[in-house]
TIVEXDO-955726 format. One line per 10 residues: number of its first residue (from 1); for each residue x, y, z of N, C-alpha, C. Coordinates in steps of 0.05 Angstrom, whole numbers. Layout:
N
NUM) X Y Z X Y Z X Y Z | ... $
// end
This chain:
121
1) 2640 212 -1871 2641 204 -1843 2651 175 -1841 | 2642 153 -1849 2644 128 -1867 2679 122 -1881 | 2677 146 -1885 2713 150 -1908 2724 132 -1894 | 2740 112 -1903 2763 92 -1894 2757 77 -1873 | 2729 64 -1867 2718 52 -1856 2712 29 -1871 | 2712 3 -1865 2708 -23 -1885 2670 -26 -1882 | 2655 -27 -1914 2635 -27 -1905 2624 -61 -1889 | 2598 -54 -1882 2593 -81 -1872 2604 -108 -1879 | 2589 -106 -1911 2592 -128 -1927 2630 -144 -1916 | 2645 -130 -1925 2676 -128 -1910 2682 -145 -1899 $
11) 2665 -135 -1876 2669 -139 -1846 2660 -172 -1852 | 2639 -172 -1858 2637 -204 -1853 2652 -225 -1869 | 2664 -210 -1893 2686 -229 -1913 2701 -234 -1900 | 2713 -215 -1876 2731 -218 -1860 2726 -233 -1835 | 2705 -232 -1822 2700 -266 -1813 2695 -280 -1819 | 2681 -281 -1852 2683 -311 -1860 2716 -324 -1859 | 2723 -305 -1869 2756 -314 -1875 2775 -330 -1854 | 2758 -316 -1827 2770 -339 -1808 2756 -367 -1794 | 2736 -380 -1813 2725 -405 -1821 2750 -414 -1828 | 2772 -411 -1841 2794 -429 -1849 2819 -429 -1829 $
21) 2820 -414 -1808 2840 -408 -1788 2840 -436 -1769 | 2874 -441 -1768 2872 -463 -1761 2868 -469 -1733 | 2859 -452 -1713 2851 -457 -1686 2816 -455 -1685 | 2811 -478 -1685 2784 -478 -1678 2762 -467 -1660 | 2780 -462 -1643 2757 -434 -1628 2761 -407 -1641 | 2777 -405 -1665 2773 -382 -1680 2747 -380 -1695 | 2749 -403 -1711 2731 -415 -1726 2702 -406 -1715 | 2701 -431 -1690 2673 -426 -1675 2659 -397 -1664 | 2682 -380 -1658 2677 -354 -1655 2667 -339 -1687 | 2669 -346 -1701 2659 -337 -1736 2640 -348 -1737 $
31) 2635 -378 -1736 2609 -385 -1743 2593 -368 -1720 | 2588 -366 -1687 2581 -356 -1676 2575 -331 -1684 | 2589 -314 -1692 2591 -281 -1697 2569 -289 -1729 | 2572 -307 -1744 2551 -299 -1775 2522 -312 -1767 | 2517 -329 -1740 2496 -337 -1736 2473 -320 -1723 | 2461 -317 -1738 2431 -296 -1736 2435 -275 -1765 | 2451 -276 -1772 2468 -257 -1807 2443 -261 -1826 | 2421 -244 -1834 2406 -252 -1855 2423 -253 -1883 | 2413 -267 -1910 2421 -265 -1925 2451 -261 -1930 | 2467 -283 -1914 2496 -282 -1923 2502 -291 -1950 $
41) 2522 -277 -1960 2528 -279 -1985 2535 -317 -1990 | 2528 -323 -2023 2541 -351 -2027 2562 -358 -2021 | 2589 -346 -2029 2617 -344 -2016 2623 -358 -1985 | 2593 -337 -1972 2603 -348 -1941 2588 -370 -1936 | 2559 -366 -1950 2547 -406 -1945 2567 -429 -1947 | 2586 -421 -1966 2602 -442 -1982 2623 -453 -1957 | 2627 -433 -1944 2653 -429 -1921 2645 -445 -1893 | 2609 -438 -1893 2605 -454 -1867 2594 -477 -1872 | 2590 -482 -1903 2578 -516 -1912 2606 -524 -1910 | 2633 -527 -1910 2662 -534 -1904 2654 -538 -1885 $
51) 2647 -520 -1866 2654 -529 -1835 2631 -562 -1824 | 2610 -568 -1845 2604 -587 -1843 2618 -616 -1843 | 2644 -610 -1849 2658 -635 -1856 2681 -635 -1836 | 2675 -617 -1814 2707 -612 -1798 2709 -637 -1782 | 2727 -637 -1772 2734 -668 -1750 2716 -656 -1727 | 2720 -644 -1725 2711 -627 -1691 2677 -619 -1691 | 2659 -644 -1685 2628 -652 -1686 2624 -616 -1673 | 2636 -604 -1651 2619 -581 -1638 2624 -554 -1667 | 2641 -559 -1688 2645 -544 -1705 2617 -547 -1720 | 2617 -573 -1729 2590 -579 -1748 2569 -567 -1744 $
61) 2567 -578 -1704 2535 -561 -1693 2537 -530 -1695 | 2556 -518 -1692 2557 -490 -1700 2544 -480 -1722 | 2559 -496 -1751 2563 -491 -1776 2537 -500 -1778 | 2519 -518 -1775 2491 -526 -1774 2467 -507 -1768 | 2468 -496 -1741 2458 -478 -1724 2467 -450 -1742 | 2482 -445 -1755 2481 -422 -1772 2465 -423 -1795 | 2471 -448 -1810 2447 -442 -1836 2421 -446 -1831 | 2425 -466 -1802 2382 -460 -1799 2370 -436 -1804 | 2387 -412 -1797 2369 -394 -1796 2371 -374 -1817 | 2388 -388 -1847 2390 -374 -1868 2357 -381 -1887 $
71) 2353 -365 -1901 2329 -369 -1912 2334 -378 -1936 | 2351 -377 -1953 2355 -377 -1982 2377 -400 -1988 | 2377 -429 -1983 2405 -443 -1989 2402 -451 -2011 | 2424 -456 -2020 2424 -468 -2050 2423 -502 -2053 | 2419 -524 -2067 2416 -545 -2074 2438 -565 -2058 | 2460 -543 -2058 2488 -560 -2052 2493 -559 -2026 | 2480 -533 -2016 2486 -529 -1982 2465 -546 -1968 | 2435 -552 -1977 2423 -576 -1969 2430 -593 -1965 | 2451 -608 -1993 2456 -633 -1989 2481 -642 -1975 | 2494 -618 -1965 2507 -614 -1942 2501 -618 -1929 $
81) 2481 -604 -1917 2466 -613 -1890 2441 -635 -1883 | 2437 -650 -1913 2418 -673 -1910 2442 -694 -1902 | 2476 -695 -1914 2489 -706 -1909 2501 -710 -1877 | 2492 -695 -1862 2500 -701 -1835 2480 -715 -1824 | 2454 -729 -1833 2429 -743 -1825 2448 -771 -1821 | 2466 -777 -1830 2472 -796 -1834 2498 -802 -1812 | 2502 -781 -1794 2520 -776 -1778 2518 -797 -1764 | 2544 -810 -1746 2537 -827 -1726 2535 -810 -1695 | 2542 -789 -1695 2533 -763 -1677 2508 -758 -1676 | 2482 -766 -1654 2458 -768 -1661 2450 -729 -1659 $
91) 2461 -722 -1634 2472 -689 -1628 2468 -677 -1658 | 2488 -686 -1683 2498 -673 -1707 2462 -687 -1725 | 2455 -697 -1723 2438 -711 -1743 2408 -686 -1732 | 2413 -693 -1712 2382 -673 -1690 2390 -643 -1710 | 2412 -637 -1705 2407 -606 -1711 2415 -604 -1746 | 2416 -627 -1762 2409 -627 -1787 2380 -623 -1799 | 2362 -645 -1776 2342 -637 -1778 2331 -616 -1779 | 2338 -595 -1759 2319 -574 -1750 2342 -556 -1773 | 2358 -557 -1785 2368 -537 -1799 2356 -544 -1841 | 2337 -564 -1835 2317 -565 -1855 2290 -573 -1860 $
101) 2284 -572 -1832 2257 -562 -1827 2247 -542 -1842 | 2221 -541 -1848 2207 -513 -1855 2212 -504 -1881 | 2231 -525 -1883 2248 -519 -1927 2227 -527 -1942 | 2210 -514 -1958 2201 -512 -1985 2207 -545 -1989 | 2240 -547 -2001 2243 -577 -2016 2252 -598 -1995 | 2246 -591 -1965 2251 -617 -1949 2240 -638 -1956 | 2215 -648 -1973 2212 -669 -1973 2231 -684 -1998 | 2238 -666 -2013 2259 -675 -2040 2284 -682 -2032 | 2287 -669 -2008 2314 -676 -1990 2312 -705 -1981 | 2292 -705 -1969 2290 -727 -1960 2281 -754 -1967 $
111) 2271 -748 -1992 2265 -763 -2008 2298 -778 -2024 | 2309 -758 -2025 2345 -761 -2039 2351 -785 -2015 | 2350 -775 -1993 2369 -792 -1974 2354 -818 -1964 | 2328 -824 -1960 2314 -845 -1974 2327 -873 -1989 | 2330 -860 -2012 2333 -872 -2035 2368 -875 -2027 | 2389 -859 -2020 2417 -867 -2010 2411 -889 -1992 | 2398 -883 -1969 2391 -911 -1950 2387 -931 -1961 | 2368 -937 -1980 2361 -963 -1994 2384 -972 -2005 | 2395 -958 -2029 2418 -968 -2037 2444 -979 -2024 | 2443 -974 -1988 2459 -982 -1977 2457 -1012 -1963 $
121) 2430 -1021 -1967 2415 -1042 -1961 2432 -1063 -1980 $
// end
């Protein structure tokens, strides 16, 4: 029934894929469409921790607002998103916060960026 139908998994490689499309409301429409996505694959964490670094701050808050509500990030997508604390976008820093809230190693996060602050002293 299924026959020549792309399964799920697919389907979402194929919107991650357009995280790299160079019109930005493409983009935002993908992060939009993977936000609420339990357990997205690492591949696609990797795709919307990129979008943390875009010029376009309403991409970030997207890309932000999507991994809050992943349960499982890895070390690197944290420090991705402990890295926008430091935003001069207070907007982008607020929803850093709340996208590591409630983390197990928030205080090791925060403890990291701490210790970056001092050294900037």
């Amino acid at each position: 029934m299924l026959q020549g139908r792309p399964n799920f998994a697919e389907v979402l490689q194929g919107i991650a894929a357009r995280l790299e499309d160079e019109d930005q409301s493409v983009q935002k429409t993908a992060l939009k469409v993977l936000q609420g996505r339990a357990n997205l694959t690492e591949d696609i964490l990797q795709g919307i921790t990129a979008r943390l670094e875009d010029e376009d701050e309403s991409i970030q808050l997207v890309a932000l607002e999507v991994l809050q509500g992943q349960p499982n990030l890895t070390e690197e997508v944290l420090q991705g998103i402990a890295a926008r604390l430091e935003d001069e976008d207070l907007s982008i820093q607020k929803a850093a916060i709340k996208a590591l809230q409630g983390r197990a190693n928030f205080t090791e996060v925060l403890q990291g960026i701490t210790v970056r602050l001092e050294d900037k002293d």
